[in-house]
VEXDREN-2710 file (C-alpha; in Angstrom, 1 decimal):
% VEXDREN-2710
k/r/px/py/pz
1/UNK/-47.7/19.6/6.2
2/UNK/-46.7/22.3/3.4
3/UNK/-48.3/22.1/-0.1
4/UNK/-44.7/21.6/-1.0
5/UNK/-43.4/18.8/1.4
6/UNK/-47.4/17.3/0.5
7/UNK/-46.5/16.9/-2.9
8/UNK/-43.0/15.7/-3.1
9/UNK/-44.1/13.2/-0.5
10/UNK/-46.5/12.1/-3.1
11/UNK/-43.7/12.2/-5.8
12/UNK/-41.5/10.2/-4.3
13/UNK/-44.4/7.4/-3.0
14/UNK/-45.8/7.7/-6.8
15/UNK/-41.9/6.8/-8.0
16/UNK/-41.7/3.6/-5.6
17/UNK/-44.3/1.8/-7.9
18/UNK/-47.1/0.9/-5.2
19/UNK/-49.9/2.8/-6.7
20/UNK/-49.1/1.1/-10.1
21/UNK/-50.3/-2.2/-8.3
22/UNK/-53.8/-2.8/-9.0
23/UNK/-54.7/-4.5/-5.7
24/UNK/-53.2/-1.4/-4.4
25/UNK/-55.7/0.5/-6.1
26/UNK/-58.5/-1.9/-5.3
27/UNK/-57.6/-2.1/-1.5
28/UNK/-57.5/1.8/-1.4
29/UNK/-60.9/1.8/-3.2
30/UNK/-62.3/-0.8/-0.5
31/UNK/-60.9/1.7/2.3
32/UNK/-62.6/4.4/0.9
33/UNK/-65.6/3.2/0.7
34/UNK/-66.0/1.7/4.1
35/UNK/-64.6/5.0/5.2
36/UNK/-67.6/6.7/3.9
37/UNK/-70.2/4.3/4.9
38/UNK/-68.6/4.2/8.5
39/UNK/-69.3/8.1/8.4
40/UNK/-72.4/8.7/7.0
41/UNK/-74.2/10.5/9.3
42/UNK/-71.2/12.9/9.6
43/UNK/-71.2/13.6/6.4
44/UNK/-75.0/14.4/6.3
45/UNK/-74.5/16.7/9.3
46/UNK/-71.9/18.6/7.8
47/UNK/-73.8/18.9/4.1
48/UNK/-77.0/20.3/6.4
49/UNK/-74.8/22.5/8.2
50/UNK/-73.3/24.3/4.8
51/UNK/-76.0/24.0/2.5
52/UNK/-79.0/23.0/5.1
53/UNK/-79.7/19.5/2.7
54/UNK/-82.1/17.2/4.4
55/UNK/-80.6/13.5/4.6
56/UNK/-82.2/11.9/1.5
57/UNK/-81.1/14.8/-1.0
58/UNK/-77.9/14.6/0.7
59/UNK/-77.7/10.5/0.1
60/UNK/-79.4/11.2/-3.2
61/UNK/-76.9/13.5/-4.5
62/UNK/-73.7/13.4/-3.0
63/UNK/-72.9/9.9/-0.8
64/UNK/-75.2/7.8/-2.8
65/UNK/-73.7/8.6/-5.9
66/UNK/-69.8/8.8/-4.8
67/UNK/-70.5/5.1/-3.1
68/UNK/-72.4/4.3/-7.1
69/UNK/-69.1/5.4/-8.4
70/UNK/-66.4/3.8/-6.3
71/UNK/-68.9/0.7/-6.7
72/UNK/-68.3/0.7/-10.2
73/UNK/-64.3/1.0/-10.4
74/UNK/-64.2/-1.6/-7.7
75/UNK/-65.5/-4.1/-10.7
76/UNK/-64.3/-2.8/-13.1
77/UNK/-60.9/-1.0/-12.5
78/UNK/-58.8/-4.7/-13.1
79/UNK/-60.3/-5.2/-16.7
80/UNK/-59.3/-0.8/-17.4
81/UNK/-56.1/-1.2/-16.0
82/UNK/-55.0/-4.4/-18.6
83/UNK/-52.9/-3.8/-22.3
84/UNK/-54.7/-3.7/-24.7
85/UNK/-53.1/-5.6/-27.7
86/UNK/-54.6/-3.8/-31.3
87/UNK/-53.3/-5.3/-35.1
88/UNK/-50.5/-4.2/-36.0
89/UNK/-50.5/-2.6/-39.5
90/UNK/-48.8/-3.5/-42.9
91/UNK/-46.0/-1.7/-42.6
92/UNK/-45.4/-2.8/-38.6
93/UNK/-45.2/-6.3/-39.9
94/UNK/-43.9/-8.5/-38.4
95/UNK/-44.4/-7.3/-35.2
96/UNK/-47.1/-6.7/-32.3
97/UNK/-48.8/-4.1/-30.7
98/UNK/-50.5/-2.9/-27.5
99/UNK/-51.5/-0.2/-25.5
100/UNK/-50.0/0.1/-22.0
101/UNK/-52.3/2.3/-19.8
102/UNK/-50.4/4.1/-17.1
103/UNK/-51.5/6.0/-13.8
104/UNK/-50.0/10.1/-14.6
105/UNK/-48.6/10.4/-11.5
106/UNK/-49.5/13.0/-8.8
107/UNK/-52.7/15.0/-9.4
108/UNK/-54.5/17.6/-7.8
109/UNK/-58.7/17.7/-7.8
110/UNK/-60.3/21.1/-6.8
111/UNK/-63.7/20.7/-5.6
112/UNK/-66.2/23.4/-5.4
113/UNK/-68.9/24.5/-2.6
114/UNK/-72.3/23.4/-4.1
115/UNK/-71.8/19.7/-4.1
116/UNK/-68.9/19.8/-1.9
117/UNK/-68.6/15.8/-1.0
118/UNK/-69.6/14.7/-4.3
119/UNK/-67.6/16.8/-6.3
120/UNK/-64.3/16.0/-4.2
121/UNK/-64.6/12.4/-3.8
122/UNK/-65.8/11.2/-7.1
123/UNK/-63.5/12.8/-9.2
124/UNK/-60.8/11.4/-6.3
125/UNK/-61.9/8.1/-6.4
126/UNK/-61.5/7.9/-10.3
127/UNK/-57.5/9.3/-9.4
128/UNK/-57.2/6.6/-7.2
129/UNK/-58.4/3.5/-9.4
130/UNK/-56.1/5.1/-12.2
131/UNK/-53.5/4.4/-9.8
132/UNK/-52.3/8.3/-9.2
133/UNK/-51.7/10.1/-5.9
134/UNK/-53.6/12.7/-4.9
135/UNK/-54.5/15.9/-3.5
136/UNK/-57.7/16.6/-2.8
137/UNK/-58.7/20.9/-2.3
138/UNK/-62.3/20.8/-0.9
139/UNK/-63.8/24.6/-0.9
140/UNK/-63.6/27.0/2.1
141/UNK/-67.4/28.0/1.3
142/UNK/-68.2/24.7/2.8
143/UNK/-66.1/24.7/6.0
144/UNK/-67.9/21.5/7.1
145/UNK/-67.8/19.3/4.5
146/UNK/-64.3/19.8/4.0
147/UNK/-63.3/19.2/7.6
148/UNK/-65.4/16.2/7.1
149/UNK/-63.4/15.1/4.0
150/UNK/-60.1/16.0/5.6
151/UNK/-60.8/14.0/8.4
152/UNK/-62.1/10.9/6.1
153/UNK/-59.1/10.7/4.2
154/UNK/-57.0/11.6/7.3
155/UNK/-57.7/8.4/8.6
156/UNK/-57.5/6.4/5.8
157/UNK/-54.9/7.7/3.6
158/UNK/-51.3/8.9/4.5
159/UNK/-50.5/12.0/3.0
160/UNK/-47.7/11.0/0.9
161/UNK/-51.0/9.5/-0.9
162/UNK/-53.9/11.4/-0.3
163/UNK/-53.9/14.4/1.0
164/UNK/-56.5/17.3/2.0
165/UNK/-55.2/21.0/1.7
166/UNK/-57.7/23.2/3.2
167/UNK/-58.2/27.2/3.3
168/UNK/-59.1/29.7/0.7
169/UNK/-57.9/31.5/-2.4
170/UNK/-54.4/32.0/-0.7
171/UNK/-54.1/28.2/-0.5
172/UNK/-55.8/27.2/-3.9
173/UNK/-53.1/29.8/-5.3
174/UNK/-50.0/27.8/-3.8
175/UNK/-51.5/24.6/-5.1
176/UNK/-51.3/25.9/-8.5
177/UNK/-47.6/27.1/-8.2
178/UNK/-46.7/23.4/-7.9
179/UNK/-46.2/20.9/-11.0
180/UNK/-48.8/18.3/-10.9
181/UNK/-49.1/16.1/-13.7
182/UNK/-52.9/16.5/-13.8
183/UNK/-55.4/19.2/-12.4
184/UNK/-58.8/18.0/-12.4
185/UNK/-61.2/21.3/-11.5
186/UNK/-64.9/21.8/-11.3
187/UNK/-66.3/25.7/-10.4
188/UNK/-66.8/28.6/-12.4
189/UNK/-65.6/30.0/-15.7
190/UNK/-63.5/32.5/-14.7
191/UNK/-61.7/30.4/-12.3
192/UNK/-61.5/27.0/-14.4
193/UNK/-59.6/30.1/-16.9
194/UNK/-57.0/31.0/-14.4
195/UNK/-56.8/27.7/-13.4
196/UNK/-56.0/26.4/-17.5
197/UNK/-53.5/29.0/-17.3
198/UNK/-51.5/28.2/-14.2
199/UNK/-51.4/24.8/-15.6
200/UNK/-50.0/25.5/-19.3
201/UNK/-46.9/27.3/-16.8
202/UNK/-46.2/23.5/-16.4
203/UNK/-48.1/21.9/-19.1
204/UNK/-50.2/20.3/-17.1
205/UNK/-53.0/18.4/-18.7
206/UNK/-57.3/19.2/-17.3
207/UNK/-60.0/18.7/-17.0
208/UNK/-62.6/21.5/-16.4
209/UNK/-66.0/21.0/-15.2
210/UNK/-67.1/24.3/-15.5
211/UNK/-70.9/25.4/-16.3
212/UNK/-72.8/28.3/-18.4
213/UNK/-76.8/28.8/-18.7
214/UNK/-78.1/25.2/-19.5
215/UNK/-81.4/26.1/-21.5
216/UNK/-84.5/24.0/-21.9
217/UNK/-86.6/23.4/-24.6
218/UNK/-90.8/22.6/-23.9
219/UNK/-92.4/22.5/-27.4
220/UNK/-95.8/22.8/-27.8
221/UNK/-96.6/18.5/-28.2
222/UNK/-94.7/17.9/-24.7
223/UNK/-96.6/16.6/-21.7
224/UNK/-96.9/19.8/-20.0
225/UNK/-97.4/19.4/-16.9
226/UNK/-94.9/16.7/-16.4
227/UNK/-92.4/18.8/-17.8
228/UNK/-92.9/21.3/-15.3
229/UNK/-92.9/18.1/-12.6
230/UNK/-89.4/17.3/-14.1
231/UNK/-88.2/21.2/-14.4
232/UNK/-88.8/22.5/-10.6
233/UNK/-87.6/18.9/-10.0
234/UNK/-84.2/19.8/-11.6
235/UNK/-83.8/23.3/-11.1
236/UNK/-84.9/23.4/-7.3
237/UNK/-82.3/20.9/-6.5
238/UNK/-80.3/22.6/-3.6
239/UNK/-81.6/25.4/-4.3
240/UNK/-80.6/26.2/-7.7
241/UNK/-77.1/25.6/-6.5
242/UNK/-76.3/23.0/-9.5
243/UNK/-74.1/23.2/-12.8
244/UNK/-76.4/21.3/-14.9
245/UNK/-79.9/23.2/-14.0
246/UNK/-81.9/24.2/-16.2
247/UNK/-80.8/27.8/-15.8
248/UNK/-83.9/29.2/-18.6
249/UNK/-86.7/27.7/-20.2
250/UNK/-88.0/28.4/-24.1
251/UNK/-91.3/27.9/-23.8
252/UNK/-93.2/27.4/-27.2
253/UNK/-95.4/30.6/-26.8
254/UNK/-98.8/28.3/-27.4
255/UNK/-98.4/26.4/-24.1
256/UNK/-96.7/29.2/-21.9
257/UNK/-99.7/30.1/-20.1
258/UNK/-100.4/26.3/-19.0
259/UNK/-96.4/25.7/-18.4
260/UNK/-96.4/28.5/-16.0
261/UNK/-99.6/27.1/-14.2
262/UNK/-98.1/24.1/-14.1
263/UNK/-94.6/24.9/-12.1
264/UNK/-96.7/26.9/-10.1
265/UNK/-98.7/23.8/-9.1
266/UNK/-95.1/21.8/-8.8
267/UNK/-93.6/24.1/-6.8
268/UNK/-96.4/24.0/-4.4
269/UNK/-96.6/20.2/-4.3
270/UNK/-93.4/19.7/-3.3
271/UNK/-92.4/22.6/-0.8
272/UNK/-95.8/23.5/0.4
273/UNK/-97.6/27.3/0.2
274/UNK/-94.3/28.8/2.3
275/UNK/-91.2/26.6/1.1
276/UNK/-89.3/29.0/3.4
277/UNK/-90.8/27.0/6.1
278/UNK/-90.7/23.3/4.4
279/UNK/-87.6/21.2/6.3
280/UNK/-86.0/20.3/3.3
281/UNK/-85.6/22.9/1.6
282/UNK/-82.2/24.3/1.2
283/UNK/-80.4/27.5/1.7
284/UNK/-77.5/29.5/-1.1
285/UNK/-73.9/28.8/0.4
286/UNK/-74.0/32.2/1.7
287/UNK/-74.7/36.0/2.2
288/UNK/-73.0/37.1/-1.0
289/UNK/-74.9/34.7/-3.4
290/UNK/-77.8/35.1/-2.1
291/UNK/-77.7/39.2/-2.5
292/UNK/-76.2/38.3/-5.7
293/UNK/-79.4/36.2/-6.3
294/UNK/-81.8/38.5/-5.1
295/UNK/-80.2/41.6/-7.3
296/UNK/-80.9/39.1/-10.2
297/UNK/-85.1/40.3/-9.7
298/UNK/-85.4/43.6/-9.8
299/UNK/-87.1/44.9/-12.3
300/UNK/-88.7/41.8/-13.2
301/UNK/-92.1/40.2/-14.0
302/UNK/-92.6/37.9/-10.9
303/UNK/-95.5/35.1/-11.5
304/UNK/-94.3/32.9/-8.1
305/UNK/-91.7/33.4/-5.6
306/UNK/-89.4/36.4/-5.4
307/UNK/-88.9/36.6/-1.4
308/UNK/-85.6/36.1/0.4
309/UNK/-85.0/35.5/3.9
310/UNK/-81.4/36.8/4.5
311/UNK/-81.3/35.3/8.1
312/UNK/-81.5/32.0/6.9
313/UNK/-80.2/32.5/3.1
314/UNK/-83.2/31.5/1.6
315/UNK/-84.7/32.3/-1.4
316/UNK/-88.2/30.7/-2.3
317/UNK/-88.5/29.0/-5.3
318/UNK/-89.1/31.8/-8.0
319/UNK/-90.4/31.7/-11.5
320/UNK/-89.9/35.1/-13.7
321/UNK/-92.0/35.1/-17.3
322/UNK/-91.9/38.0/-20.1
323/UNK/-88.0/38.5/-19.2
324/UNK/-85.7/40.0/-21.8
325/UNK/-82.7/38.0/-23.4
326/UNK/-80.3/41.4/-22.5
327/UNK/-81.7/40.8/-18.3
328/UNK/-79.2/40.9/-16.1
329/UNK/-80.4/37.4/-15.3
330/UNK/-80.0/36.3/-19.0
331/UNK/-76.4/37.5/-18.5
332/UNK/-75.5/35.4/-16.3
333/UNK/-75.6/32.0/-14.8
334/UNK/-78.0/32.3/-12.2
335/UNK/-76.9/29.4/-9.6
336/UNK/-80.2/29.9/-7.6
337/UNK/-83.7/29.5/-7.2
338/UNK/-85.0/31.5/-9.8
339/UNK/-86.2/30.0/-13.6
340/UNK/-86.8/32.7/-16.4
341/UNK/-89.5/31.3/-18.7
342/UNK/-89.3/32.9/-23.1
343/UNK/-91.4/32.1/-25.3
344/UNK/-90.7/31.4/-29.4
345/UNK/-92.7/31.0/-32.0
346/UNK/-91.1/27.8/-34.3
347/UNK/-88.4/25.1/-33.1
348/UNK/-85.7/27.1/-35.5
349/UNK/-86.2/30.6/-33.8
350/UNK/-85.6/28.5/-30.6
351/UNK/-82.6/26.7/-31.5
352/UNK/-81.0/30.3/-33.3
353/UNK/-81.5/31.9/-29.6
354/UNK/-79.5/28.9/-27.9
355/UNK/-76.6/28.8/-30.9
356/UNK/-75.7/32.3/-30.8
357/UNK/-74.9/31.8/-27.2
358/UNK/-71.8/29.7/-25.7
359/UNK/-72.2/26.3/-25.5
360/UNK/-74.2/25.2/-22.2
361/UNK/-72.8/22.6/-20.2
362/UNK/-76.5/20.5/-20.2
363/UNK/-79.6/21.3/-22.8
364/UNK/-83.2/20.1/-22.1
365/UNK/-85.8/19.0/-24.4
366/UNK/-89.6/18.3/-23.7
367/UNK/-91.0/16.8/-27.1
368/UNK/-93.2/13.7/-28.2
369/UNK/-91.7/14.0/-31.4
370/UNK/-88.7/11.8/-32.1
371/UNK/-87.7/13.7/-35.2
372/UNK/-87.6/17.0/-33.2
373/UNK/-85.3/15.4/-30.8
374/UNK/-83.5/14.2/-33.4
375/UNK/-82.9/17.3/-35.2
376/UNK/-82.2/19.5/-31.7
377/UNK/-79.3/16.9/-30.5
378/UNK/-77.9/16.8/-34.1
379/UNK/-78.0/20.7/-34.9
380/UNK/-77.3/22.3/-31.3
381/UNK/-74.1/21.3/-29.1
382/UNK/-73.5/21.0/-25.6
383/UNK/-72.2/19.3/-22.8
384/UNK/-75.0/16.5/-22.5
385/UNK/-78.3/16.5/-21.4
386/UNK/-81.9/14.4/-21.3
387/UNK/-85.1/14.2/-23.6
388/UNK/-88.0/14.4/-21.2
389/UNK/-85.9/14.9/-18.2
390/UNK/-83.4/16.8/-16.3
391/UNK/-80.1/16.5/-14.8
392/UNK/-80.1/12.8/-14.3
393/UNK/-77.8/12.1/-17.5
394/UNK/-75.0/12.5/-14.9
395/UNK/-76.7/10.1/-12.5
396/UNK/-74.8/7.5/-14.7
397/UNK/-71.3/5.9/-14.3
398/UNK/-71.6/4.6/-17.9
399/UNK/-72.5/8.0/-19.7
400/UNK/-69.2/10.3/-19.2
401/UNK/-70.1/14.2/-17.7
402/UNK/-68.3/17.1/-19.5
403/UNK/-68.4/20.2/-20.9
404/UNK/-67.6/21.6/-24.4
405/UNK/-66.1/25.1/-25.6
406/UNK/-67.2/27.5/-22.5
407/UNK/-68.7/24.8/-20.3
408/UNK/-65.6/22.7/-20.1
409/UNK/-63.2/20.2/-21.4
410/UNK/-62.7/16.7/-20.9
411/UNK/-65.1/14.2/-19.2
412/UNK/-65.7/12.1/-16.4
413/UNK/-67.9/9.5/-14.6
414/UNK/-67.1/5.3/-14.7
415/UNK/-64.3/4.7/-17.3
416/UNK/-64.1/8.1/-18.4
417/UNK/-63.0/8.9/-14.7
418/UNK/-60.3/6.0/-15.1
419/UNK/-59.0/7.3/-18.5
420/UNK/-58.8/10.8/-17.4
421/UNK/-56.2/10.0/-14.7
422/UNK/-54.6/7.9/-17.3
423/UNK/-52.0/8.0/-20.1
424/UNK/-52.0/5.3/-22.4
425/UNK/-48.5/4.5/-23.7
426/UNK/-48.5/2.6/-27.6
427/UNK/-46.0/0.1/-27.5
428/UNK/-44.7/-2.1/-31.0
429/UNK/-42.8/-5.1/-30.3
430/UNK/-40.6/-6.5/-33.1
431/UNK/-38.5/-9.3/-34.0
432/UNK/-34.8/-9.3/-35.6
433/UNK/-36.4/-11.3/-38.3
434/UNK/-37.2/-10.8/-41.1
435/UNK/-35.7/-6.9/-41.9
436/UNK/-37.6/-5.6/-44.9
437/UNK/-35.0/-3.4/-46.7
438/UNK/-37.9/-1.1/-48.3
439/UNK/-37.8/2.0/-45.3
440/UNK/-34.1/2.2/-45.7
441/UNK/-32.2/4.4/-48.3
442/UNK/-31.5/4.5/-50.7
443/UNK/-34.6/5.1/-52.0
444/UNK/-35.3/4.3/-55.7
445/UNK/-38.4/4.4/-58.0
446/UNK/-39.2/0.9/-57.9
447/UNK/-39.6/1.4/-53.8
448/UNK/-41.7/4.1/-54.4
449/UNK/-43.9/2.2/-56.1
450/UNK/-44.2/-0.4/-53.8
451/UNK/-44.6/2.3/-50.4
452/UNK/-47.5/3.5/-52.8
453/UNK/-49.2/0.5/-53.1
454/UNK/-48.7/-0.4/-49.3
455/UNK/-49.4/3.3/-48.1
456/UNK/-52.8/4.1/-49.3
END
């Protein structure tokens, strides 16, 4: 079926009221889920295939957390979709008010390539509780997860309800051309820019999940070593391949030579002395990132890693010390297996070099000190982030995931899922009785005074 045809399909099902039902919604939710669960071991194939991620990062960070999500709108999605009555003020009196939340109507969710089932069906599954149709754009960089989605929702979902449009840049383009009444995107910064500005054509309202370089903090009174347990942890996760890892560290220039011992140690631990070789260790989505990757080190200081295995898009896990803020590799965000370590000197010279930069998407602190964390979450903003940890502040469907300035707008994740597909319509109800004369002319002094007494 045509983009076209697929969304005035979904149009005209939107406008005959069933999604608006909230056992509708529930029952979809309910198929969804079962859906997934009766093809898990499809969807790990196809994530191992594209990405080569073994079975338990796979259920760790994609199905796992799409099945937490539709969990969570499955209780919760009747109590979200309620009024909600609020006081009405002096001068509404008498009269009552509430807050109607409505589904927008038919929205379109572009998913990108480096958490290709997550970042499809979550966002989706918020659409659905919301009570929206849907189109769901999967990326062509993962040809196998998104035949996998396609045929999930295929035989689930009729079109006119939720759809899958696959292909590449020619099809994302003709998506874009059509008025939805919400675009939800997540990928880079340069396309979440064209996408804002195909969707002011039609003022359609976004989100953007979009990224930047996510910088982490290790001051000098941090547990060390655990840090750099928690840091490979989070930046080796499929390979580098995620928007919220800790893309540089700061290293407090006292404990650099024991931090870098330390991830050296980690990486070992976990992926053995040729993580080239170890099973679960992923791959870059393909040839073009990982030359893109591997152009990112030349030139500099290497104190593990640094060797790429084209045949099998691999790049070991790579650590680069004495690097220079104007690197190519500070330039950019990496999105790969490669962590630049800096060094300051005091917390302030640290938190200048993040500020003058645009806002990251996620920020990392390693501290003791619960004044210093304080002080770095109060002065320094970003999309979210952990003290002590990284990346699983977005493991939560009770802490919303977004961006600010560069890294994105809007948020989602639990409710925040449910209100982004939703408008909410404020409604005053008034009686005939009794009419107060004072808003209507004419207007004289001694109604001033009394609008100045009420309005203040």
């Amino acid at each position: 079926m045509k983009t076209e045809r697929i969304v005035e399909a979904q149009r005209a099902f939107f406008d005959s009221g069933r999604t608006k039902d909230v056992n509708f919604r529930l029952a979809a939710l309910r198929r969804l889920r079962d859906g997934i669960r009766r093809r898990e071991k499809e969807i790990e194939a196809a994530l191992y295939q594209d990405l080569r991620k073994s079975s338990f990062e796979s259920r760790m960070t994609e199905i796992g957390m799409v099945q937490e999500e539709i969990g969570f709108l499955l209780k919760h999605t009747e109590e979200y979709a309620r009024p909600v009555r609020t006081p009405a003020s002096l001068s509404q009196f008498p009269g009552s008010c509430r807050v109607i939340r409505e589904p927008r109507g038919v929205t379109l969710v572009m998913s990108p390539w480096n958490y290709p089932f997550l970042l499809a069906l979550q966002p989706a599954a918020g659409a659905i509780a919301a009570g929206n149709c849907c189109v769901i754009k999967p990326s062509a960089y993962a040809p196998a997860v998104s035949r996998c989605i396609r045929d999930l929702i295929g035989e689930i979902f009729p079109p006119r309800y939720v759809a899958v449009v696959e292909g590449g840049r020619a099809e994302n383009a003709g998506l874009l051309e059509q008025r939805f009444d919400y675009i939800f995107f997540t990928g880079s910064v340069n396309v979440g820019r064209l996408v804002m500005k195909k969707a002011a054509e039609h003022l359609t309202p976004v989100t953007l999940e979009l990224g930047g370089k996510s910088p982490c903090i290790v001051e000098r009174d941090a547990d060390v070593d655990l840090a750099a347990k928690r840091i490979v942890f989070g930046k080796f996760l499929n390979s580098g391949q995620t928007c919220v890892a800790p893309d540089y560290c700061l290293v407090q220039e006292d404990v650099q030579k024991r931090f870098l011992a330390c991830l050296v140690k980690w990486i070992r631990r976990f992926w053995g002395a040729r993580p080239l070789e170890h099973p679960d260790y992923p791959r870059m989505v393909n040839g073009k990132h990982f030359d893109r990757v591997m152009g990112l080190l030349s030139g500099q200081e290497i104190v593990t890693g640094g060797r790429g295995r084209r045949s099998t898009l691999q790049i070991a896990p790579t650590v680069l010390r004495n690097v220079s803020p104007d690197a190519p590799v500070m330039r950019e965000e990496i999105f790969g297996p490669v962590l630049p370590v800096l060094t300051y000197r005091t917390l302030p010279e640290a938190e200048a070099f993040i500020a003058e930069r645009p806002k990251p998407l996620a920020l990392y602190l390693f501290t003791k000190n619960k004044s210093t964390a304080r002080r770095v979450l109060g002065r320094l903003s970003f999309g979210g982030g952990c003290v002590n940890d990284t990346v699983l502040h977005l493991a939560s469907s009770r802490l919303p995931f977004g961006g600010t300035g560069e890294s994105g707008m809007g948020s989602y994740h639990g409710k925040k899922s449910f209100d982004a597909f939703t408008h909410e319509k404020s409604i005053l109800v008034r009686g005939a009785w009794p009419d107060v004369p004072l808003r209507y002319p004419p207007y004289t002094k001694e109604k001033e005074w009394l609008l100045r007494r009420i309005l203040r």
